[in-house]
Biopython code that builds the backbone (N, CA, C, O; Angstrom):
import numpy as np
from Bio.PDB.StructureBuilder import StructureBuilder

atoms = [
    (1, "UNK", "N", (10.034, -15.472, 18.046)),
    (1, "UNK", "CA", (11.465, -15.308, 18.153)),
    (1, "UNK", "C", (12.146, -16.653, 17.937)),
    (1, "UNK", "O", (11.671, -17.715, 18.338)),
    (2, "UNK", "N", (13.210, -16.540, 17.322)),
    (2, "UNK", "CA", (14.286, -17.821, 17.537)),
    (2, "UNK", "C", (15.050, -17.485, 18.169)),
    (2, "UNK", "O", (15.510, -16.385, 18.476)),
    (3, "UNK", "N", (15.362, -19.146, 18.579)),
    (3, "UNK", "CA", (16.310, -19.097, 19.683)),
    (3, "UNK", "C", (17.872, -19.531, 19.392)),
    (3, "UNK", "O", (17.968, -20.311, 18.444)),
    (4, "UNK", "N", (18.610, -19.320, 19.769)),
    (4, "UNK", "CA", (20.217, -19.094, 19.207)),
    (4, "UNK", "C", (21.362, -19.202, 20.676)),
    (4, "UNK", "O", (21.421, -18.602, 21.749)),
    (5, "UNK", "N", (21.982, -20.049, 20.173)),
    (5, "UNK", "CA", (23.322, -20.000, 21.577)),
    (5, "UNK", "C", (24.577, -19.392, 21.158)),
    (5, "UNK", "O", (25.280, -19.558, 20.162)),
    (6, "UNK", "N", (24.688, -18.499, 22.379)),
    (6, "UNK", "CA", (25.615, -17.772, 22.444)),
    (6, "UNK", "C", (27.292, -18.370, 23.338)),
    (6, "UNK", "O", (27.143, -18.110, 24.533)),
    (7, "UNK", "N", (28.543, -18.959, 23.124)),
    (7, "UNK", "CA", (28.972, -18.805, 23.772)),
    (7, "UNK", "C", (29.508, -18.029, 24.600)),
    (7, "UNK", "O", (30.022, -17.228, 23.820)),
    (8, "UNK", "N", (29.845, -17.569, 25.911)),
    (8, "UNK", "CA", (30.507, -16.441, 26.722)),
    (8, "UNK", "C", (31.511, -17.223, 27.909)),
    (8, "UNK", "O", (31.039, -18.131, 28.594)),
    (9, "UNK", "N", (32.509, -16.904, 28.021)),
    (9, "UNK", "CA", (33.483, -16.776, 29.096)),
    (9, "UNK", "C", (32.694, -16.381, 30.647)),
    (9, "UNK", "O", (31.879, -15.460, 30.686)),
    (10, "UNK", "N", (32.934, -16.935, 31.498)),
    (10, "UNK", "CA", (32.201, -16.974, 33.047)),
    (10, "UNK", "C", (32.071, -15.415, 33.793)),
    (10, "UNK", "O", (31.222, -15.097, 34.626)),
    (11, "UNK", "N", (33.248, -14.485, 33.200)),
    (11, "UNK", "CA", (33.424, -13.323, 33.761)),
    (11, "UNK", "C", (32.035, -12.473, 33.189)),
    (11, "UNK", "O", (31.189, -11.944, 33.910)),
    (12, "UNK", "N", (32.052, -12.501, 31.461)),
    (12, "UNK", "CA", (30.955, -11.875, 31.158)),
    (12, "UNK", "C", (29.637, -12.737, 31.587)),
    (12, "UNK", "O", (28.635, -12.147, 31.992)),
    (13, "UNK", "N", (29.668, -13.768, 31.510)),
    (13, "UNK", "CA", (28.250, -14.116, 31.649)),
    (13, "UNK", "C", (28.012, -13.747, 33.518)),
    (13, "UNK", "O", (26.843, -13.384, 33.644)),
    (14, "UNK", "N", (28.460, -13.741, 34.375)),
    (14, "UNK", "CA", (28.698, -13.662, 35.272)),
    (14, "UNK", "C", (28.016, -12.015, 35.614)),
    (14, "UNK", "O", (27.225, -11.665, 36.490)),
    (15, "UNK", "N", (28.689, -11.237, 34.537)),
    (15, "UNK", "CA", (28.693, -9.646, 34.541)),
    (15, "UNK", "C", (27.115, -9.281, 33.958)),
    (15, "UNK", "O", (26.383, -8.383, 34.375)),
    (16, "UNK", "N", (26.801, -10.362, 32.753)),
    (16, "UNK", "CA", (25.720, -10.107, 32.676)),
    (16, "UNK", "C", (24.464, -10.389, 33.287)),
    (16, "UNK", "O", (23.456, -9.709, 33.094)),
    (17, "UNK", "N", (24.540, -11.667, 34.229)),
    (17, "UNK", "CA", (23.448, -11.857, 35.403)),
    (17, "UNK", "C", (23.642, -10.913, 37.119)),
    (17, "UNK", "O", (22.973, -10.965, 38.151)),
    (18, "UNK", "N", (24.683, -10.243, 36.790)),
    (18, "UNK", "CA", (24.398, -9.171, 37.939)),
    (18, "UNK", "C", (23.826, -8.132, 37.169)),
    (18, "UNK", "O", (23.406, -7.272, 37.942)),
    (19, "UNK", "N", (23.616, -7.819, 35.938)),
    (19, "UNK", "CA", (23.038, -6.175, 35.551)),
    (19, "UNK", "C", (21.965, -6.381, 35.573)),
    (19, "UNK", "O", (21.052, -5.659, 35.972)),
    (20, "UNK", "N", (21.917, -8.110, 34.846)),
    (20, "UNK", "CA", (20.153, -8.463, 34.634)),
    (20, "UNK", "C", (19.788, -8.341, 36.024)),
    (20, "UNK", "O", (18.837, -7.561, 36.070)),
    (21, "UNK", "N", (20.055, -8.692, 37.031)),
    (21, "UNK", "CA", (19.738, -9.269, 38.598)),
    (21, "UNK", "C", (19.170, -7.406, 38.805)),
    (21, "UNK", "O", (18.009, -7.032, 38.971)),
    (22, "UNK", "N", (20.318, -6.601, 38.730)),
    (22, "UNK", "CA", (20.025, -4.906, 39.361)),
    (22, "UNK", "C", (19.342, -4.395, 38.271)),
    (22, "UNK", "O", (18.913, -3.293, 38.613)),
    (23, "UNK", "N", (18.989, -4.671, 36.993)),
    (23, "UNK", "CA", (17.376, -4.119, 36.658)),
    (23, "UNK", "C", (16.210, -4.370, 36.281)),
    (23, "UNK", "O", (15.334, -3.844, 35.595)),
    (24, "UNK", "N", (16.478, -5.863, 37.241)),
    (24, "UNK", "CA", (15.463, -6.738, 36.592)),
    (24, "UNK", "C", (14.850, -7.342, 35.866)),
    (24, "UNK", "O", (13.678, -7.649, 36.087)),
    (25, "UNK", "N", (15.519, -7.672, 34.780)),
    (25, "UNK", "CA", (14.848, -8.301, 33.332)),
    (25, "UNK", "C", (16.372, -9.441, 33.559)),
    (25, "UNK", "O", (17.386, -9.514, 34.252)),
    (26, "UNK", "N", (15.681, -10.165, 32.474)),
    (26, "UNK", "CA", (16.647, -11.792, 31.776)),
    (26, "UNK", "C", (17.895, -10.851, 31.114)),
    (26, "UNK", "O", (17.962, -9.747, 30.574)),
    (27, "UNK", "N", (18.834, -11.920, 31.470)),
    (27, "UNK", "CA", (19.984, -12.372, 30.222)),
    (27, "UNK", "C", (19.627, -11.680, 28.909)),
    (27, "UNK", "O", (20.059, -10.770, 28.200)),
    (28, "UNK", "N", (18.459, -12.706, 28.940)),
    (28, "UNK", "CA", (18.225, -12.609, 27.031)),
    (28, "UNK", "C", (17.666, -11.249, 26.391)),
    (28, "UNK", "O", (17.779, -10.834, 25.237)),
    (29, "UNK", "N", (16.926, -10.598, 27.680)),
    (29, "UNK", "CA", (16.399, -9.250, 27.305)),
    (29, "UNK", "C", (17.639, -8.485, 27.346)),
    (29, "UNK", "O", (17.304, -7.362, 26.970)),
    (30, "UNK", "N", (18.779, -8.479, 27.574)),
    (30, "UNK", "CA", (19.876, -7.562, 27.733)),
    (30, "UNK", "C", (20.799, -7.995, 27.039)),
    (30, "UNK", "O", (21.838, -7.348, 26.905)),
    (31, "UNK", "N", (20.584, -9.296, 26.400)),
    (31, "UNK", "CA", (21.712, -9.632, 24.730)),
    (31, "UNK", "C", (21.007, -8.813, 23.704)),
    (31, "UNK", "O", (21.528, -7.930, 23.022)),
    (32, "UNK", "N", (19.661, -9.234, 23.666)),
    (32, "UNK", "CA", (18.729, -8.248, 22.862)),
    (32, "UNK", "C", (18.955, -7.106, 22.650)),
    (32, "UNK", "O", (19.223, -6.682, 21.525)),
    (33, "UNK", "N", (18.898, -6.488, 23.550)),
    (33, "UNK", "CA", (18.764, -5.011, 23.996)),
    (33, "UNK", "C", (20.146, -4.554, 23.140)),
    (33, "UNK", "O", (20.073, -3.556, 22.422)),
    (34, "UNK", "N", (21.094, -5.124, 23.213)),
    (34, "UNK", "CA", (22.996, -4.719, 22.974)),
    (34, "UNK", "C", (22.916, -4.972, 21.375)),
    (34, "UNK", "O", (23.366, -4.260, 20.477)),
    (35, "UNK", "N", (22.203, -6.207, 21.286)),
    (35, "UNK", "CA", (21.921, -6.216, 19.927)),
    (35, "UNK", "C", (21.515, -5.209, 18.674)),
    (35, "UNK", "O", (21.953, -4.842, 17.584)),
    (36, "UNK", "N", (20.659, -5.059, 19.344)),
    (36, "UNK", "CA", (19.436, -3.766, 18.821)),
    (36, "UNK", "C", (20.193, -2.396, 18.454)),
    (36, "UNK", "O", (20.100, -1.534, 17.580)),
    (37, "UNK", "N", (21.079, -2.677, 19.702)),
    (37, "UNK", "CA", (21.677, -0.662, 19.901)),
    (37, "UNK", "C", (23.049, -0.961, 18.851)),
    (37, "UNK", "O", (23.521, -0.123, 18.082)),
    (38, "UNK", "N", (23.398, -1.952, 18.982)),
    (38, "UNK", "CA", (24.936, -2.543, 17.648)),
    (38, "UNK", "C", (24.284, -2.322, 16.364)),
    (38, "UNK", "O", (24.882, -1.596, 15.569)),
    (39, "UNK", "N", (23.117, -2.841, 16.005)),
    (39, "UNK", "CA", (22.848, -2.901, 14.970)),
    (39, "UNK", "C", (21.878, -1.652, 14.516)),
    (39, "UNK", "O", (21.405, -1.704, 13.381)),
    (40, "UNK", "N", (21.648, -0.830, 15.138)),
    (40, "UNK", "CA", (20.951, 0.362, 15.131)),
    (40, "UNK", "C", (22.333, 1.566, 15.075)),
    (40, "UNK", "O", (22.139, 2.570, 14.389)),
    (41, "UNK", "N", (23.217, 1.472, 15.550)),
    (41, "UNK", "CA", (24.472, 2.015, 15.134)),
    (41, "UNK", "C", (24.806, 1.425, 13.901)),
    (41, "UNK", "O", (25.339, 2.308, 13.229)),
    (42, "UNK", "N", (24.754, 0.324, 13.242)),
    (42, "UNK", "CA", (25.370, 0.128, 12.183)),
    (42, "UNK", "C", (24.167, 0.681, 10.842)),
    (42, "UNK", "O", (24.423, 0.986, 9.677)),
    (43, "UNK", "N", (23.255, 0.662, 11.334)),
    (43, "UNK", "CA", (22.003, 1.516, 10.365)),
    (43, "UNK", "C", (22.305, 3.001, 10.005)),
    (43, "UNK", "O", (22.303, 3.597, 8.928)),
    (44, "UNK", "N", (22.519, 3.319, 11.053)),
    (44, "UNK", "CA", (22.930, 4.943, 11.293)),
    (44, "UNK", "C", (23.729, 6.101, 10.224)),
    (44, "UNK", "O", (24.851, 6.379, 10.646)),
    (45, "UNK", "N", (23.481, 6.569, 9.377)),
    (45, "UNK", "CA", (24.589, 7.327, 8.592)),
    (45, "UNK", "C", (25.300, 7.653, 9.228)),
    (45, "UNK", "O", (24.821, 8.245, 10.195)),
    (46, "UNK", "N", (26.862, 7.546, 9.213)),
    (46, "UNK", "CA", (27.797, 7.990, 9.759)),
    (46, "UNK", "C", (27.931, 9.224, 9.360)),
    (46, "UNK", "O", (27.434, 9.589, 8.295)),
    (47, "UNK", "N", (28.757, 10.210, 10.308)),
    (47, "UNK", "CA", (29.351, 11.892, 9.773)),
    (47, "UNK", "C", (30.694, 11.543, 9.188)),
    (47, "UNK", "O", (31.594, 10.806, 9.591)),
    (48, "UNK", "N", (30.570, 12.226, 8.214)),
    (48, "UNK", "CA", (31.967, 11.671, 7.241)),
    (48, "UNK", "C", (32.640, 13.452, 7.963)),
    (48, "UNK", "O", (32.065, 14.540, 7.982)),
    (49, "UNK", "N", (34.025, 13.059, 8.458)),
    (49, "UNK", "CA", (34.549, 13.587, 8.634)),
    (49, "UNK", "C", (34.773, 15.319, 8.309)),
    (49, "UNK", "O", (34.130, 15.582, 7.293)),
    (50, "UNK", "N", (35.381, 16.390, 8.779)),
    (50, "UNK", "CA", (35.614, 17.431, 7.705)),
    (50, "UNK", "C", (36.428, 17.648, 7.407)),
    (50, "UNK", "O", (37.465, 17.630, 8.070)),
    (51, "UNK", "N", (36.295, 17.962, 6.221)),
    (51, "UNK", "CA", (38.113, 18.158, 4.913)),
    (51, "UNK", "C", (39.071, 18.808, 5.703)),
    (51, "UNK", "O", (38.740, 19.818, 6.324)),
    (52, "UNK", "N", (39.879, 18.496, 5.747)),
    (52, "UNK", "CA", (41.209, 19.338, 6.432)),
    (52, "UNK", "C", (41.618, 20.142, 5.527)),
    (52, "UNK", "O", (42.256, 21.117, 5.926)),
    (53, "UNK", "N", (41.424, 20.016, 4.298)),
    (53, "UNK", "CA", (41.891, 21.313, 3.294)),
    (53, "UNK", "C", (40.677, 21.330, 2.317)),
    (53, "UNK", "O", (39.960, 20.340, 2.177)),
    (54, "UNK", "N", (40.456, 22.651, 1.563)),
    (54, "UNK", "CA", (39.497, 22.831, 0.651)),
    (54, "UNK", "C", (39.901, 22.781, -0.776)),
    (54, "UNK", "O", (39.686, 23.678, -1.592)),
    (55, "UNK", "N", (40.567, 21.538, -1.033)),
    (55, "UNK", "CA", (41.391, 22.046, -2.825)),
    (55, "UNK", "C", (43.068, 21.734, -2.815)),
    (55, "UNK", "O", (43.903, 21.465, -3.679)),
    (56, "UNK", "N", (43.077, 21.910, -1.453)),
    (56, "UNK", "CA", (44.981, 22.086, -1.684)),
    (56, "UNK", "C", (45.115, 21.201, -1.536)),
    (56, "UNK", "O", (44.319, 20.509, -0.900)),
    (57, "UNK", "N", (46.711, 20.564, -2.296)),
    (57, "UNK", "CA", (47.042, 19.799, -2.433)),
    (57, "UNK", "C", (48.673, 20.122, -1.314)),
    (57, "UNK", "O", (49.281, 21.192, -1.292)),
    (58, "UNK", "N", (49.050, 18.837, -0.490)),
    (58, "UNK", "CA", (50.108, 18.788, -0.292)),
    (58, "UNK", "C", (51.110, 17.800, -0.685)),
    (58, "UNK", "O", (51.367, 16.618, -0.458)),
    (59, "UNK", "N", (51.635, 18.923, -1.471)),
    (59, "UNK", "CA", (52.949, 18.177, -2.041)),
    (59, "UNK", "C", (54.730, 18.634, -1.785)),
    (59, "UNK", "O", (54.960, 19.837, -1.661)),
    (60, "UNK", "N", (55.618, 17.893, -1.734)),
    (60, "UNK", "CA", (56.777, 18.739, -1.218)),
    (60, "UNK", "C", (57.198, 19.878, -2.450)),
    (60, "UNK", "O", (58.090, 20.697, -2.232)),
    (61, "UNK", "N", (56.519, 19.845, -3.662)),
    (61, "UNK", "CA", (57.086, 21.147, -4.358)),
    (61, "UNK", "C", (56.154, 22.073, -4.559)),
    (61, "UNK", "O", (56.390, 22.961, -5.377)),
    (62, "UNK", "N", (55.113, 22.053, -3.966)),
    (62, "UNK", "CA", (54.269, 22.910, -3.995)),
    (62, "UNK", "C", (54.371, 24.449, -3.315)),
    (62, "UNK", "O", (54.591, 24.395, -2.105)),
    (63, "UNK", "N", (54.292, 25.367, -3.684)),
    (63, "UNK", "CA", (54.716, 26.545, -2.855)),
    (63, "UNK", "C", (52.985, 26.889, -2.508)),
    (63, "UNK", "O", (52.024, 26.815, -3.274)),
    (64, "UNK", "N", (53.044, 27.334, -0.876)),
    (64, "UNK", "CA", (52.425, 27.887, -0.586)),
    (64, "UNK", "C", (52.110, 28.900, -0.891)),
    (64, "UNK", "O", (53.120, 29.444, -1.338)),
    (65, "UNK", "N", (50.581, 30.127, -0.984)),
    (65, "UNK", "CA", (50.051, 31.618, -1.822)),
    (65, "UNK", "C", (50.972, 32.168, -1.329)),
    (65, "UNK", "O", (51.961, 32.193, -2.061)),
    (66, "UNK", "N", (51.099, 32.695, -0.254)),
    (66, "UNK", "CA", (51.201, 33.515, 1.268)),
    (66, "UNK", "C", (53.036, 33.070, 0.789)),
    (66, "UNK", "O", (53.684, 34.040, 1.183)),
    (67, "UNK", "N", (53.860, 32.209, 0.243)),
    (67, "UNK", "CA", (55.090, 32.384, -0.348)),
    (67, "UNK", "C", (55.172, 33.443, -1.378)),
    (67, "UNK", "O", (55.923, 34.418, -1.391)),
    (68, "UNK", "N", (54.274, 33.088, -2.238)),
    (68, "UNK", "CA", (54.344, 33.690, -3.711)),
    (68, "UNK", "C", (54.222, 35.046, -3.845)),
    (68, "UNK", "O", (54.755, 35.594, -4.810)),
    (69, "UNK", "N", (53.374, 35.917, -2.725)),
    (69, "UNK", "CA", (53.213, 37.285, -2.604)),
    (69, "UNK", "C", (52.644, 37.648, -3.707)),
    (69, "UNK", "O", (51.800, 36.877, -4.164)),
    (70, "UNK", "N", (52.879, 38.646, -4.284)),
    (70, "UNK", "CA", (52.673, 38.967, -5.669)),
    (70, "UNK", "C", (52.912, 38.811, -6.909)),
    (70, "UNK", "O", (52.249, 39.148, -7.891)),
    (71, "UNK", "N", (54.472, 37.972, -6.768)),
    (71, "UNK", "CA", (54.474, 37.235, -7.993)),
    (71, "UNK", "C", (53.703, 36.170, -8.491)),
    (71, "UNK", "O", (52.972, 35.377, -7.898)),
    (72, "UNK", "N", (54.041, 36.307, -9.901)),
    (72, "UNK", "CA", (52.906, 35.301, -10.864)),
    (72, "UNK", "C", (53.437, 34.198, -10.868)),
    (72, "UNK", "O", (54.539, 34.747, -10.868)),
    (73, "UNK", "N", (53.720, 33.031, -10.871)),
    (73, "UNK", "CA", (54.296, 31.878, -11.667)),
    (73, "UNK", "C", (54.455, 31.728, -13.103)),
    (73, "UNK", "O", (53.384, 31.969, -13.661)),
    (74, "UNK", "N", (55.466, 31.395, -13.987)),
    (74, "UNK", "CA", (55.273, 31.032, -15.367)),
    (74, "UNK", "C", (54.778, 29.880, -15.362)),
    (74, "UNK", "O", (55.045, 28.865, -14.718)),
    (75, "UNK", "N", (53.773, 30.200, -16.407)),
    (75, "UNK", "CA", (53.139, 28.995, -16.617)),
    (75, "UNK", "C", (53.630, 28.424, -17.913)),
    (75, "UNK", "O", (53.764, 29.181, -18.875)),
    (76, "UNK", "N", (53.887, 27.239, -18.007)),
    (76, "UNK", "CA", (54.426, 26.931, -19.719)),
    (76, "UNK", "C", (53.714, 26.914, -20.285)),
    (76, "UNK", "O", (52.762, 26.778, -19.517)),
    (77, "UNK", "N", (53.114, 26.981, -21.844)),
    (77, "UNK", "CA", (52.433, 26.766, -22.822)),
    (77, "UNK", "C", (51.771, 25.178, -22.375)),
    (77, "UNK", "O", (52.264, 24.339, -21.621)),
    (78, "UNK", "N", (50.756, 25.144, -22.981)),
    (78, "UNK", "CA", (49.768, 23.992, -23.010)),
    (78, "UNK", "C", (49.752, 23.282, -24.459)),
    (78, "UNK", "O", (49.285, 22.145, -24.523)),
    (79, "UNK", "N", (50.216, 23.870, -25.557)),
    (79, "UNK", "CA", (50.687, 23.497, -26.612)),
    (79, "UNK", "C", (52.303, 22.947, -26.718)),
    (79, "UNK", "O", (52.759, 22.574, -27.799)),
]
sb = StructureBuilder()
sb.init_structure("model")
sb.init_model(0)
sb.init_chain("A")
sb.init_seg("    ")
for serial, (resi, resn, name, xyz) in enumerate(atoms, 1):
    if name == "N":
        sb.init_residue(resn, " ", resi, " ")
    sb.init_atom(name, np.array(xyz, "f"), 0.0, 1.0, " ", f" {name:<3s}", serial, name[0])
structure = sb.get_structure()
């Protein structure tokens, strides 16, 4: 292993020799440990979200189906 300094503020380091103290292992086994689980989350495939729509587009001139009823729209020529 190499060894590496970390600075910390008195509150956390403080916070982290009482967790080490109540489960018994070092400091360094419990920077480790946080390490591991940060960077084991950043390995991780994330869930990409789910689509809020399937296709539709929202736009302010867009008419909703469920408007249109049974009528068709004209469509203009493509030529």
């Amino acid at each position: 292993m190499t060894r590496t300094t970390v600075t910390l503020d008195a509150e956390k380091l403080d916070a982290l020799r009482t967790l080490a103290a109540e489960r018994g292992v070092s400091v360094s086994c419990l920077v480790r440990e946080a390490i591991d689980e940060k960077l084991s989350q950043k390995l991780r495939p994330r869930k990409r979200p789910k689509p809020s729509s399937l296709g539709m587009v929202h736009a302010p001139d867009a008419t909703p189906a469920r408007q249109l009823g049974d009528t068709t729209p004209e469509i203009p020529p493509w030529r």
